[in-house]
PyMOL Python script that loads the backbone (N, CA, C, O; Angstrom):
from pymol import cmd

cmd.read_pdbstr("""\
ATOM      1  N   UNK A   1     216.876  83.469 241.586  1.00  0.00           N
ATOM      2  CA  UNK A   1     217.426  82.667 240.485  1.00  0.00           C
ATOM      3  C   UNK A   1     217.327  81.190 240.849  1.00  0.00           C
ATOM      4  O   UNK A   1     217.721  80.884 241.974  1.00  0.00           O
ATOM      5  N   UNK A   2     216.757  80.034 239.885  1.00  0.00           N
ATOM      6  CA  UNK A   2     216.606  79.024 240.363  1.00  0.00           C
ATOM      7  C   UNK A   2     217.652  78.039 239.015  1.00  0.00           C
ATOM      8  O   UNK A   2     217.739  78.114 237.789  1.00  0.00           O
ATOM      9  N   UNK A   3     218.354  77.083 240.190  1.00  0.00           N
ATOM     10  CA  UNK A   3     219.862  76.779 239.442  1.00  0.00           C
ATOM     11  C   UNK A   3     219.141  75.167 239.515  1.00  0.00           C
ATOM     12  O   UNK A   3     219.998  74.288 239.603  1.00  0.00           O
ATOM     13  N   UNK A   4     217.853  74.721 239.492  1.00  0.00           N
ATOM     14  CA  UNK A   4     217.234  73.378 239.278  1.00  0.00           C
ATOM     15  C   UNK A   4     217.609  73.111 237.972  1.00  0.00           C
ATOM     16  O   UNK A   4     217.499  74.053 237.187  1.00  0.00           O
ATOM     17  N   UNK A   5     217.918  72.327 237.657  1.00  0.00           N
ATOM     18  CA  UNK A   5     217.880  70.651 236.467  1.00  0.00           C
ATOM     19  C   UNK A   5     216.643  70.940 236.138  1.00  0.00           C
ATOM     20  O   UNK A   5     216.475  71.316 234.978  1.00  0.00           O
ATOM     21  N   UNK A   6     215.478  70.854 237.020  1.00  0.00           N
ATOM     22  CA  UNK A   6     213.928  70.908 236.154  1.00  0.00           C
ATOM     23  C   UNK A   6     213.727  71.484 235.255  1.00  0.00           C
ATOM     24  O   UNK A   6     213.292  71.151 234.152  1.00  0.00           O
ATOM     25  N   UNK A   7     214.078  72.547 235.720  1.00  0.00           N
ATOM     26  CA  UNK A   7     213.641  74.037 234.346  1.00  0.00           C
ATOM     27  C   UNK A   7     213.814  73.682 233.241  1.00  0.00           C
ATOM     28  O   UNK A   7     212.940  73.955 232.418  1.00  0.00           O
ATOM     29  N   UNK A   8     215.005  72.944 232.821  1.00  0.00           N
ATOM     30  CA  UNK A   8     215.878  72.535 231.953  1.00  0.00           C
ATOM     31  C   UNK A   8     214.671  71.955 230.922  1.00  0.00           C
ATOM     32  O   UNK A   8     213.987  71.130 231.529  1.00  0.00           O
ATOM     33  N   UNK A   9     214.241  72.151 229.596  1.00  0.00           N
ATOM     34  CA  UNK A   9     212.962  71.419 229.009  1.00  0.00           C
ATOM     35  C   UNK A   9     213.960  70.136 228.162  1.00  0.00           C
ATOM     36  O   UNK A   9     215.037  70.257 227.579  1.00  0.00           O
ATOM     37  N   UNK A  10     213.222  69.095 228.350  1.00  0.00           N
ATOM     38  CA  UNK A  10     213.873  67.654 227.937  1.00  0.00           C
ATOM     39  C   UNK A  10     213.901  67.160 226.614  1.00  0.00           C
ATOM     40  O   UNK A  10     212.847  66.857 226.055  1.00  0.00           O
ATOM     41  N   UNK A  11     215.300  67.014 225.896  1.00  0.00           N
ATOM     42  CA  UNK A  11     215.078  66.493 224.350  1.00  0.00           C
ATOM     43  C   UNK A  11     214.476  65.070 224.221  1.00  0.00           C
ATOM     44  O   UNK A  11     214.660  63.974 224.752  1.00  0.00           O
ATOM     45  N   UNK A  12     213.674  65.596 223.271  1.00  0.00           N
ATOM     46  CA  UNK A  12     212.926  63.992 222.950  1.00  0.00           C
ATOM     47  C   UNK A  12     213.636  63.527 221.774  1.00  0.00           C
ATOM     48  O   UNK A  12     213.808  64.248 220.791  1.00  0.00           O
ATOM     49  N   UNK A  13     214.111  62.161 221.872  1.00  0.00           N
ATOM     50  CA  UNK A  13     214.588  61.469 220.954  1.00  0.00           C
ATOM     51  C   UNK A  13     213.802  59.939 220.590  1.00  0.00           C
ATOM     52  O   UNK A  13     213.237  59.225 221.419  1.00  0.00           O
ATOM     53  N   UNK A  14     213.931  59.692 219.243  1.00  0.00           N
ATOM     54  CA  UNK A  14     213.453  58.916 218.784  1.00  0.00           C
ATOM     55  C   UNK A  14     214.123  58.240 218.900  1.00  0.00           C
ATOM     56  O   UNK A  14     215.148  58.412 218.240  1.00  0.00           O
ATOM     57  N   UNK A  15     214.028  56.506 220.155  1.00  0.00           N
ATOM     58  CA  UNK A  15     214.592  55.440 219.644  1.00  0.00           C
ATOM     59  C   UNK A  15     214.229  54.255 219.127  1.00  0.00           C
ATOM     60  O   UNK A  15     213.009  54.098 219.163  1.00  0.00           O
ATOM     61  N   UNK A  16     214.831  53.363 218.659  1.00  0.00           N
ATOM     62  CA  UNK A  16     214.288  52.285 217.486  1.00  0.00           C
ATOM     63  C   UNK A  16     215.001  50.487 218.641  1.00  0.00           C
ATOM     64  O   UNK A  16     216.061  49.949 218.320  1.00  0.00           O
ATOM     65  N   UNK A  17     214.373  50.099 219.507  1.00  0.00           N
ATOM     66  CA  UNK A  17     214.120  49.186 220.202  1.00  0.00           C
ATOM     67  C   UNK A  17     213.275  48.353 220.094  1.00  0.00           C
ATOM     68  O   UNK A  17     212.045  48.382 220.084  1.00  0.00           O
ATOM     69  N   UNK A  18     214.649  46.937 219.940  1.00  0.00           N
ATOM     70  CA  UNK A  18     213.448  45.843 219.181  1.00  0.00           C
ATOM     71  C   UNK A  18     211.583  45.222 219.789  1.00  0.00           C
ATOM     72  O   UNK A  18     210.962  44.892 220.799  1.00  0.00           O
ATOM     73  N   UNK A  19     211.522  45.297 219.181  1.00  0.00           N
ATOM     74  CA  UNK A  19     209.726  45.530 218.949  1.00  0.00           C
ATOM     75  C   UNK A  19     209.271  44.139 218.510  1.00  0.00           C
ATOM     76  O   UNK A  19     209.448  44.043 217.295  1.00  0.00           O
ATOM     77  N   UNK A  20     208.609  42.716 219.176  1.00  0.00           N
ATOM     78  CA  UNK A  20     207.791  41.853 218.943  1.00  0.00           C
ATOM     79  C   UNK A  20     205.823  42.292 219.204  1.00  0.00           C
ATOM     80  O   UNK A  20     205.383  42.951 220.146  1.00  0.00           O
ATOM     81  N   UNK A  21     205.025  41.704 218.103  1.00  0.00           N
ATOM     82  CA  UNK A  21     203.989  42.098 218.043  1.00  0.00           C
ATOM     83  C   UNK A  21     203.357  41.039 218.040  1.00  0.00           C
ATOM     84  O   UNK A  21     204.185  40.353 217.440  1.00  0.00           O
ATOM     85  N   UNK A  22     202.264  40.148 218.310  1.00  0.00           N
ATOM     86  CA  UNK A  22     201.332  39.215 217.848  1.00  0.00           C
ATOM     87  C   UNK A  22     199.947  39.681 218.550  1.00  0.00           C
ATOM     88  O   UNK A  22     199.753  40.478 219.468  1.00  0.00           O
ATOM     89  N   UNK A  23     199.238  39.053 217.938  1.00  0.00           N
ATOM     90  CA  UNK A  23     197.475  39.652 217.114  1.00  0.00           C
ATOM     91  C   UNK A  23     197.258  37.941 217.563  1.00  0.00           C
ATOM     92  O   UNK A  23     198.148  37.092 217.547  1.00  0.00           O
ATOM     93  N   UNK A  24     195.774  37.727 217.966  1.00  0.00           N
ATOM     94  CA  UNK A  24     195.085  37.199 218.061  1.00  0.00           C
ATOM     95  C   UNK A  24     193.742  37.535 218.361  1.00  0.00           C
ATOM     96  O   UNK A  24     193.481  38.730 218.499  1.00  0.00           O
ATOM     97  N   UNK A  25     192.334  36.213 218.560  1.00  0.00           N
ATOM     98  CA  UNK A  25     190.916  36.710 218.306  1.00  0.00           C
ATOM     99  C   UNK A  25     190.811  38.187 219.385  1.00  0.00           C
ATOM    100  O   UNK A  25     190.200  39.244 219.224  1.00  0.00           O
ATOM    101  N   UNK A  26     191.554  37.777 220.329  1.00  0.00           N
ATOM    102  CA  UNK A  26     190.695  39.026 221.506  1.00  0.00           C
ATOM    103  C   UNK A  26     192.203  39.623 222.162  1.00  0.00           C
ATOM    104  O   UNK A  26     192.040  40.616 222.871  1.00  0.00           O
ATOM    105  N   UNK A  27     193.395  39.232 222.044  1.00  0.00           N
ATOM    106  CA  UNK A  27     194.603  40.639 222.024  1.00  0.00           C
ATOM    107  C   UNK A  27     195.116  40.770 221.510  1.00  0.00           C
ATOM    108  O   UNK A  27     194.990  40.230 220.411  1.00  0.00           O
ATOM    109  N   UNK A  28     196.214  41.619 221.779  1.00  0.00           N
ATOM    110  CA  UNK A  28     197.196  42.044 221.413  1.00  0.00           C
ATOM    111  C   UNK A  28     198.319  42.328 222.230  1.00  0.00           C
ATOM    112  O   UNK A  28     198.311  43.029 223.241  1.00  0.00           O
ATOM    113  N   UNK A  29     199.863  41.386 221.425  1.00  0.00           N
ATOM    114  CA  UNK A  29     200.604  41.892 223.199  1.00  0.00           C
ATOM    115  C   UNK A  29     201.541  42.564 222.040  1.00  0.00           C
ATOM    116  O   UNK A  29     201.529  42.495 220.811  1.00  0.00           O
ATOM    117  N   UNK A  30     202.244  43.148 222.858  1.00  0.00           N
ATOM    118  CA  UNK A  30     203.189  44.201 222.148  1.00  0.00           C
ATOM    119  C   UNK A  30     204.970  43.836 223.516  1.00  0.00           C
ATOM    120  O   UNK A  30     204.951  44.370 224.625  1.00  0.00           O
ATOM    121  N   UNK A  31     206.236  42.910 223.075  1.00  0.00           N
ATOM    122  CA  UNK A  31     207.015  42.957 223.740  1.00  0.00           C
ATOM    123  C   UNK A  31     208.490  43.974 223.290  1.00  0.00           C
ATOM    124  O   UNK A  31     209.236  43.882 222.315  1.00  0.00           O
ATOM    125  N   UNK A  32     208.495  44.772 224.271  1.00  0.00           N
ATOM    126  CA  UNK A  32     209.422  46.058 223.741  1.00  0.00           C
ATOM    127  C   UNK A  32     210.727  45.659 224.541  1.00  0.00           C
ATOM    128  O   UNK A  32     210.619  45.698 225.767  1.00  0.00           O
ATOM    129  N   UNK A  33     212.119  45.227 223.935  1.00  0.00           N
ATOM    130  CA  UNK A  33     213.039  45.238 224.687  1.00  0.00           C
ATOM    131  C   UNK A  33     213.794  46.077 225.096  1.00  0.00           C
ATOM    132  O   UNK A  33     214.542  46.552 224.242  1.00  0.00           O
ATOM    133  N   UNK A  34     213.905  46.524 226.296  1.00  0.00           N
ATOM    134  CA  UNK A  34     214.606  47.795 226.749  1.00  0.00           C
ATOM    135  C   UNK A  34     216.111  47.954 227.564  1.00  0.00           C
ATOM    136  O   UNK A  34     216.495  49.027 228.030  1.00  0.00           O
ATOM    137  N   UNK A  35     216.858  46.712 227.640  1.00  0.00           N
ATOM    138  CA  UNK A  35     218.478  46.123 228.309  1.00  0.00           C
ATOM    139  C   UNK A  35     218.587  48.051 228.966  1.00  0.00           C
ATOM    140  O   UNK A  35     218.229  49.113 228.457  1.00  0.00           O
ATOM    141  N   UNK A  36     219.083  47.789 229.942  1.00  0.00           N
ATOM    142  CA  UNK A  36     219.854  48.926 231.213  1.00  0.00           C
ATOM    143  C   UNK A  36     218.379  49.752 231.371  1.00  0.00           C
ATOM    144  O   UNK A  36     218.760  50.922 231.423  1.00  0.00           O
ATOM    145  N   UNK A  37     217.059  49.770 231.464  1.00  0.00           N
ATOM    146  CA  UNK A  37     216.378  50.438 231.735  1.00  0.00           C
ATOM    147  C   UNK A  37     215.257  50.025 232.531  1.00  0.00           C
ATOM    148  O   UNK A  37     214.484  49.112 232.240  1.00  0.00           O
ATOM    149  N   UNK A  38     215.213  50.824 233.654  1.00  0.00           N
ATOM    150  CA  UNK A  38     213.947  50.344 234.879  1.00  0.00           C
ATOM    151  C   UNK A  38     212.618  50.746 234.397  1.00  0.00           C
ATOM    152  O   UNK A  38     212.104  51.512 233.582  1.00  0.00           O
ATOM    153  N   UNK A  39     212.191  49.559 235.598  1.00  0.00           N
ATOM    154  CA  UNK A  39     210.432  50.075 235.452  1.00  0.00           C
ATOM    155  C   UNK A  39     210.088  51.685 235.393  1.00  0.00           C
ATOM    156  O   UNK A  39     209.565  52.313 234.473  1.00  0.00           O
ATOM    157  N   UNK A  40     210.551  52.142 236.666  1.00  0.00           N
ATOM    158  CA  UNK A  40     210.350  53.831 236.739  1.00  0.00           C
ATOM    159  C   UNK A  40     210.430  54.875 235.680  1.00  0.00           C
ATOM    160  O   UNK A  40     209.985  56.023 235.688  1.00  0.00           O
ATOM    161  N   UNK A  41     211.197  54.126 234.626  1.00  0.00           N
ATOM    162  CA  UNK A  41     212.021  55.294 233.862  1.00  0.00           C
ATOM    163  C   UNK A  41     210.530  55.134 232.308  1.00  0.00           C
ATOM    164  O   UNK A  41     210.330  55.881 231.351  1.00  0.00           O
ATOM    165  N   UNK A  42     209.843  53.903 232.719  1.00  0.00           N
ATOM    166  CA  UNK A  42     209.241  54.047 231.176  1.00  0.00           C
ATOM    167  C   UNK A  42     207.560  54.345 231.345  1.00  0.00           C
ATOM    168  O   UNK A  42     207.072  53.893 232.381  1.00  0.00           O
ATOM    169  N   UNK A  43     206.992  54.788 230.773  1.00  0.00           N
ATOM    170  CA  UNK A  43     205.867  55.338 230.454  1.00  0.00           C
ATOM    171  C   UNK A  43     205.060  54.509 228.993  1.00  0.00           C
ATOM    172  O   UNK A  43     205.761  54.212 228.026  1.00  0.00           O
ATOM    173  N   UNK A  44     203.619  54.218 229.002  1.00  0.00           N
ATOM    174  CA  UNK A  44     203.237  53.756 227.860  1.00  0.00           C
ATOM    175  C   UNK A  44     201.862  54.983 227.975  1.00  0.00           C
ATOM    176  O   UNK A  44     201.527  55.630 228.968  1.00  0.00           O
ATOM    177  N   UNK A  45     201.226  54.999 226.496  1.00  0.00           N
ATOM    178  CA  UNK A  45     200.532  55.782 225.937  1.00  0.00           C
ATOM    179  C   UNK A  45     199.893  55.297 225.048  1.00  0.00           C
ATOM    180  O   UNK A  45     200.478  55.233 223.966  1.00  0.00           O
ATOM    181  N   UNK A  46     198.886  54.922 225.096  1.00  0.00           N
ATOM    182  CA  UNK A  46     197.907  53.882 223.694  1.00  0.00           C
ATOM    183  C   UNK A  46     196.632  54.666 223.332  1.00  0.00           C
ATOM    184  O   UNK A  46     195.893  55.246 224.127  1.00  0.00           O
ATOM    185  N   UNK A  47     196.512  54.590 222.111  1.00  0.00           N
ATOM    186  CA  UNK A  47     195.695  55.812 221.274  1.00  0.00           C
ATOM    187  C   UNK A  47     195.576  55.085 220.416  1.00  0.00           C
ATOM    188  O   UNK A  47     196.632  54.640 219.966  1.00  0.00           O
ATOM    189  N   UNK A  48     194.252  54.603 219.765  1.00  0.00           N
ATOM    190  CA  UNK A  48     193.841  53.904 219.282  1.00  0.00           C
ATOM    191  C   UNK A  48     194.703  52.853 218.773  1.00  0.00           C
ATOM    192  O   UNK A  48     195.077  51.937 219.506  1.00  0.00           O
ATOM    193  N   UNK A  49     195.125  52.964 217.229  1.00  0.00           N
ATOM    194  CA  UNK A  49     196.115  51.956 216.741  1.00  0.00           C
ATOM    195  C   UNK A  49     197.641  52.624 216.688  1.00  0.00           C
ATOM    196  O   UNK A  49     198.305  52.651 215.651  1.00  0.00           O
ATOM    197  N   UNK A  50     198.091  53.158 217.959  1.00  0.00           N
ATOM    198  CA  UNK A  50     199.203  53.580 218.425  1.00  0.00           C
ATOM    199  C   UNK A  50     200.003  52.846 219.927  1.00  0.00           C
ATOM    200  O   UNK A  50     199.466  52.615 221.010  1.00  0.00           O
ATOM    201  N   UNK A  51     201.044  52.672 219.627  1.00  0.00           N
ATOM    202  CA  UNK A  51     201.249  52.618 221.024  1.00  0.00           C
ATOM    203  C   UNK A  51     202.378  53.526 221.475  1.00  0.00           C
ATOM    204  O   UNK A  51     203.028  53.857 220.483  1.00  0.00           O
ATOM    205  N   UNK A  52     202.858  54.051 222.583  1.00  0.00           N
ATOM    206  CA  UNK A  52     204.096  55.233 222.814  1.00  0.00           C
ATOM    207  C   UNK A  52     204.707  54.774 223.875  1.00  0.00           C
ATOM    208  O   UNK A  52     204.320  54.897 225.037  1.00  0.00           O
ATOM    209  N   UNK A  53     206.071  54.015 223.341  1.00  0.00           N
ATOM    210  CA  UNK A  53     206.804  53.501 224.932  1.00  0.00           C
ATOM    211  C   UNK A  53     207.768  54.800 225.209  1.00  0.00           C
ATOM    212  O   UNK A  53     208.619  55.117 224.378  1.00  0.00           O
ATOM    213  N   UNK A  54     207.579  55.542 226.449  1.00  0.00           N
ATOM    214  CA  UNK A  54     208.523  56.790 226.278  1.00  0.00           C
ATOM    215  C   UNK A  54     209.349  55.900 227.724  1.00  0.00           C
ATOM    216  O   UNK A  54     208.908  55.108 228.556  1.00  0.00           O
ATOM    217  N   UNK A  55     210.930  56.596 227.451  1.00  0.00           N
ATOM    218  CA  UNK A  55     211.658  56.267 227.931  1.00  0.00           C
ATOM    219  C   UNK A  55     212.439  57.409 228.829  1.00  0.00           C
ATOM    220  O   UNK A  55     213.397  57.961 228.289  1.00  0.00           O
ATOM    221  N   UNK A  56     212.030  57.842 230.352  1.00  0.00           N
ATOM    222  CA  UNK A  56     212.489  58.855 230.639  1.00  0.00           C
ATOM    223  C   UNK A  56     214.312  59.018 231.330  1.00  0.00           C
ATOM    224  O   UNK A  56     214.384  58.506 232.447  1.00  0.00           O
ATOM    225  N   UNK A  57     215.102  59.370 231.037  1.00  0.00           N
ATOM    226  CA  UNK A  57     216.429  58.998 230.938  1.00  0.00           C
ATOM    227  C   UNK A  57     216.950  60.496 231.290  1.00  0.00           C
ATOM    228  O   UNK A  57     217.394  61.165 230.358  1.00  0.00           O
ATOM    229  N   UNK A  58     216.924  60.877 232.187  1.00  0.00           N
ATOM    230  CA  UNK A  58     217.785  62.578 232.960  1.00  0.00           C
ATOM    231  C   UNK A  58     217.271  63.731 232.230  1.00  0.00           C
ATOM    232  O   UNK A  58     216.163  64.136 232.582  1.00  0.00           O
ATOM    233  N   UNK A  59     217.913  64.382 231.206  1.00  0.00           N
ATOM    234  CA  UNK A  59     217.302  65.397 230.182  1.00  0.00           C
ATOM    235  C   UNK A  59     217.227  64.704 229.039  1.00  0.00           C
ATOM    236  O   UNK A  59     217.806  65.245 228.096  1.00  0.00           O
ATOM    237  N   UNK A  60     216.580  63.442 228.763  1.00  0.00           N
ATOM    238  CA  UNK A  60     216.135  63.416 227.392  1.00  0.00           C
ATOM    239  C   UNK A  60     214.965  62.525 227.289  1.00  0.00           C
ATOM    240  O   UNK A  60     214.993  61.721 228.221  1.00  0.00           O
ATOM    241  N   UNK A  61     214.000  62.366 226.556  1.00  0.00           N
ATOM    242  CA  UNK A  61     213.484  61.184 226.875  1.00  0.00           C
ATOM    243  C   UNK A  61     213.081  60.661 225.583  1.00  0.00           C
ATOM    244  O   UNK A  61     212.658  61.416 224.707  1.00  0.00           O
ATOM    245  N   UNK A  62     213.210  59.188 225.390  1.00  0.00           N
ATOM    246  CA  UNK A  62     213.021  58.897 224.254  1.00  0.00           C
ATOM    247  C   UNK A  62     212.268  57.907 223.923  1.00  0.00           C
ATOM    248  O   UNK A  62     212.232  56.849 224.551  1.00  0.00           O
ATOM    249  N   UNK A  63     211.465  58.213 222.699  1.00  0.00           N
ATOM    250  CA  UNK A  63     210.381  57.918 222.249  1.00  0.00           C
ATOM    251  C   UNK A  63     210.237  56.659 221.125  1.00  0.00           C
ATOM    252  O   UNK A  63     211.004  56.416 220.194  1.00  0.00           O
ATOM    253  N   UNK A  64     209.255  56.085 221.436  1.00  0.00           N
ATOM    254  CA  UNK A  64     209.081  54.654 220.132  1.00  0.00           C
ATOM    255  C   UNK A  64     208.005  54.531 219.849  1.00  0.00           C
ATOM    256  O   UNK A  64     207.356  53.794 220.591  1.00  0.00           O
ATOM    257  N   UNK A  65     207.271  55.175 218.654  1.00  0.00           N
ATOM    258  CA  UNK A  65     206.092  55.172 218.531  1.00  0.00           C
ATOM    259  C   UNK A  65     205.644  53.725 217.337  1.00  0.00           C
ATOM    260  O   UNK A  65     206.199  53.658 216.240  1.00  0.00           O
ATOM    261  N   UNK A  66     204.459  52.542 217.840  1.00  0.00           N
ATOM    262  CA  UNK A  66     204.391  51.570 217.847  1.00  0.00           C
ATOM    263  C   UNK A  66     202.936  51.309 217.049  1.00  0.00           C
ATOM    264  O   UNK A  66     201.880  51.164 217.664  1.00  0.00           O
ATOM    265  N   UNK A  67     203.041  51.273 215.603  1.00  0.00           N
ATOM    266  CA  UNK A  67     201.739  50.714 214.978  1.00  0.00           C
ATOM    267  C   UNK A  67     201.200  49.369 215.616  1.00  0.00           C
ATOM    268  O   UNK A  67     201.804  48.306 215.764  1.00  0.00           O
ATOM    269  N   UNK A  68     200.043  49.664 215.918  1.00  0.00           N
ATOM    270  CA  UNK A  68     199.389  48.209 216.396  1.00  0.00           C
ATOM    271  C   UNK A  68     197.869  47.724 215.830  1.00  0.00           C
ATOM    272  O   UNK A  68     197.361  48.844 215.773  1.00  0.00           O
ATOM    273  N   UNK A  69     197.154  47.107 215.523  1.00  0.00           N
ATOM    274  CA  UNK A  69     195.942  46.957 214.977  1.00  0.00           C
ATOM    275  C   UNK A  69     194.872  47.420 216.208  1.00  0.00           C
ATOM    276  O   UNK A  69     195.388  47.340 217.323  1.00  0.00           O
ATOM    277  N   UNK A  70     193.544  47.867 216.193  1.00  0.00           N
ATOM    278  CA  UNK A  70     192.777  48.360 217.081  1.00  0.00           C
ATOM    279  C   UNK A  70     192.803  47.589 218.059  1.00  0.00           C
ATOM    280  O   UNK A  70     192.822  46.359 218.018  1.00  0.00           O
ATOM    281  N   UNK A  71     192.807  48.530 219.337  1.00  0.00           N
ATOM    282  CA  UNK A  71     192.860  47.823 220.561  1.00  0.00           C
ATOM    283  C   UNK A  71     192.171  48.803 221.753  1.00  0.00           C
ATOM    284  O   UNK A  71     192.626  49.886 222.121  1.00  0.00           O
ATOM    285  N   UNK A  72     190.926  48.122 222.269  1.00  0.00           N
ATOM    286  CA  UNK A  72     190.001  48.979 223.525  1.00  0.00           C
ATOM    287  C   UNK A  72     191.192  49.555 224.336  1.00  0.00           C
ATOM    288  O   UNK A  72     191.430  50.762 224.282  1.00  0.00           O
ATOM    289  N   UNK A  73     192.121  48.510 225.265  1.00  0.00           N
ATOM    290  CA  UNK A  73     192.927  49.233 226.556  1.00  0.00           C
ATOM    291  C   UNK A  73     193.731  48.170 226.770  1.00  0.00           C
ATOM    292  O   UNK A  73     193.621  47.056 226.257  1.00  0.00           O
ATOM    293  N   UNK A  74     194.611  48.573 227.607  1.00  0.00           N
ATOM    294  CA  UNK A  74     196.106  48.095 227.776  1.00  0.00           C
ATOM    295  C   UNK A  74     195.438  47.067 228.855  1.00  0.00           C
ATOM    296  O   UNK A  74     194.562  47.462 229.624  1.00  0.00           O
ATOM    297  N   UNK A  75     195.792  46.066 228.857  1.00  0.00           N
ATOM    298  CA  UNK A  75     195.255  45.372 230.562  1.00  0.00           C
ATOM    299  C   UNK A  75     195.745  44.389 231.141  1.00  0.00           C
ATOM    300  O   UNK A  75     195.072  43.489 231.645  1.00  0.00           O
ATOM    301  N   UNK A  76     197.138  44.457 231.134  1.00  0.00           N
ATOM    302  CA  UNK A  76     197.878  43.847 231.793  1.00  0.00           C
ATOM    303  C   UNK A  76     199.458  44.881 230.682  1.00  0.00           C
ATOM    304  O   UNK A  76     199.583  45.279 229.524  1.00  0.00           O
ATOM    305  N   UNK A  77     200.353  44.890 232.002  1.00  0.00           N
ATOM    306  CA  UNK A  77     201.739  45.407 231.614  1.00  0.00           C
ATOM    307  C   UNK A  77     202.871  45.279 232.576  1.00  0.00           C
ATOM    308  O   UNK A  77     203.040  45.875 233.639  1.00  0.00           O
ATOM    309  N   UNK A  78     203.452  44.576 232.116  1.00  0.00           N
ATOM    310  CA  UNK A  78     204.745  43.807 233.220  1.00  0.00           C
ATOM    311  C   UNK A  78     205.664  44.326 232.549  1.00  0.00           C
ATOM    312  O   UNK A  78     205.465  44.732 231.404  1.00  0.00           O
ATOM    313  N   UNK A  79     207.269  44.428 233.380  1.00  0.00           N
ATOM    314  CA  UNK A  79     208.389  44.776 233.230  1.00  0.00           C
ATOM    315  C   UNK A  79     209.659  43.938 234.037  1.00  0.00           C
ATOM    316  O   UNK A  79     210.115  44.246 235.138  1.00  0.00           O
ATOM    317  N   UNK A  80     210.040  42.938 233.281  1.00  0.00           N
ATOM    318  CA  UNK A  80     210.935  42.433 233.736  1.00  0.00           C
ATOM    319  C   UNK A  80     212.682  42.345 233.669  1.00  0.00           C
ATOM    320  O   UNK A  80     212.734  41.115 233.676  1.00  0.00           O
ATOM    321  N   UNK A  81     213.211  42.500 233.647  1.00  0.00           N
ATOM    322  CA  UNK A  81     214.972  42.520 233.194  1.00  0.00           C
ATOM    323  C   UNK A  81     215.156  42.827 232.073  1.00  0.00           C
ATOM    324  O   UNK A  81     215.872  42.356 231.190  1.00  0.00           O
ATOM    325  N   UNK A  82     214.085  44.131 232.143  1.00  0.00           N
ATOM    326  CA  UNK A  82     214.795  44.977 230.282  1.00  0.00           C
ATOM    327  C   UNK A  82     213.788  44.592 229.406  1.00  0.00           C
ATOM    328  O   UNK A  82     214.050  44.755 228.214  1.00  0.00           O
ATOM    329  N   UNK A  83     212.446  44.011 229.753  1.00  0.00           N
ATOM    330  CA  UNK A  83     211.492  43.263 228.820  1.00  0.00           C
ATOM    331  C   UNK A  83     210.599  44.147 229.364  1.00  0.00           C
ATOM    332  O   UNK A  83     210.365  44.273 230.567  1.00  0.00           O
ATOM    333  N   UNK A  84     209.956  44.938 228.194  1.00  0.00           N
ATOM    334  CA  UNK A  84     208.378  45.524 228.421  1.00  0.00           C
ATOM    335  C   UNK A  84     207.329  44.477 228.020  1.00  0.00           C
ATOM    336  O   UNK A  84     207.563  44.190 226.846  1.00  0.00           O
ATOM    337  N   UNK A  85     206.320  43.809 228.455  1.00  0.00           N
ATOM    338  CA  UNK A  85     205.403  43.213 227.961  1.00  0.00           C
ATOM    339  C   UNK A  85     204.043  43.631 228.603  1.00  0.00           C
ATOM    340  O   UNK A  85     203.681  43.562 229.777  1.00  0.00           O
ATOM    341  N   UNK A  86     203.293  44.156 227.315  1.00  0.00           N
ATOM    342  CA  UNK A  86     201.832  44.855 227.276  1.00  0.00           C
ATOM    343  C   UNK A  86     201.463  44.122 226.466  1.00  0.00           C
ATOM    344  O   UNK A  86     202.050  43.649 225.492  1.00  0.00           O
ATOM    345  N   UNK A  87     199.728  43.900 227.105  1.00  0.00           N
ATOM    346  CA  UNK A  87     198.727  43.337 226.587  1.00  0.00           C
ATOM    347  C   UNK A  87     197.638  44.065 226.588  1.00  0.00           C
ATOM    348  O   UNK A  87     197.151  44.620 227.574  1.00  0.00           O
ATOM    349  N   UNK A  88     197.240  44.079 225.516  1.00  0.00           N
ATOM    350  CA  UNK A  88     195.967  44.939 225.232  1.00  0.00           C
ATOM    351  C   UNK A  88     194.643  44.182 224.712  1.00  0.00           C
ATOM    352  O   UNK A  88     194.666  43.362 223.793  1.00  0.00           O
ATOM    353  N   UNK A  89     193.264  44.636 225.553  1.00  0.00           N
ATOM    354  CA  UNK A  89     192.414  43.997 224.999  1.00  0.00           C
ATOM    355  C   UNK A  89     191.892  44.209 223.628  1.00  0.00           C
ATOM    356  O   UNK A  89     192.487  45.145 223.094  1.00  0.00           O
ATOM    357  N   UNK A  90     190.943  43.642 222.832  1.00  0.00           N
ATOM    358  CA  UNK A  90     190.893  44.086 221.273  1.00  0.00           C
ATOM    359  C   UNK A  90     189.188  44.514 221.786  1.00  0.00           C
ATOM    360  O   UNK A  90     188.402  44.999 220.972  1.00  0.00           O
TER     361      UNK A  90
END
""", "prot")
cmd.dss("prot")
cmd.show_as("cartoon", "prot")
cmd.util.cbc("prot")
cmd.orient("prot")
């Protein structure tokens, strides 16, 4: 019998975290504010004109899925005091 936390499958929740966007000739940065949450805990996911900041938090993890205009790849992504800032090339 295994009495692990892992097993446990994780609720995904949708959260709504303020979201700055600006577009120019050749990027795109996308700044996601995240207050009480570390680098470790977040994950990004970019799919074409998508972006997915997942937020992994014990058993739940929660999700912000992010319209963005076309963008090749993420190429540069810093995390500072609760500030996600990704830049993506166009």
């Amino acid at each position: 019998m295994n009495t692990e936390n892992d097993d446990i499958p994780k609720t995904i929740k949708v959260f709504d975290p303020p979201v700055y966007i600006s577009d120019d000739s050749r990027h795109i940065r996308v700044i996601v504010s995240l207050p009480g949450v570390t680098e470790e805990q977040v994950s990004i996911d970019h799919r074409g004109q998508t972006l997915i900041v997942i937020v992994h938090n014990k058993k739940i993890l929660l999700q912000k899925v992010i319209a963005i205009p076309p963008a090749e790849r993420i190429f540069k992504r810093k995390f500072f005091d609760g500030v996600l800032d990704i830049s993506l090339e166009k």
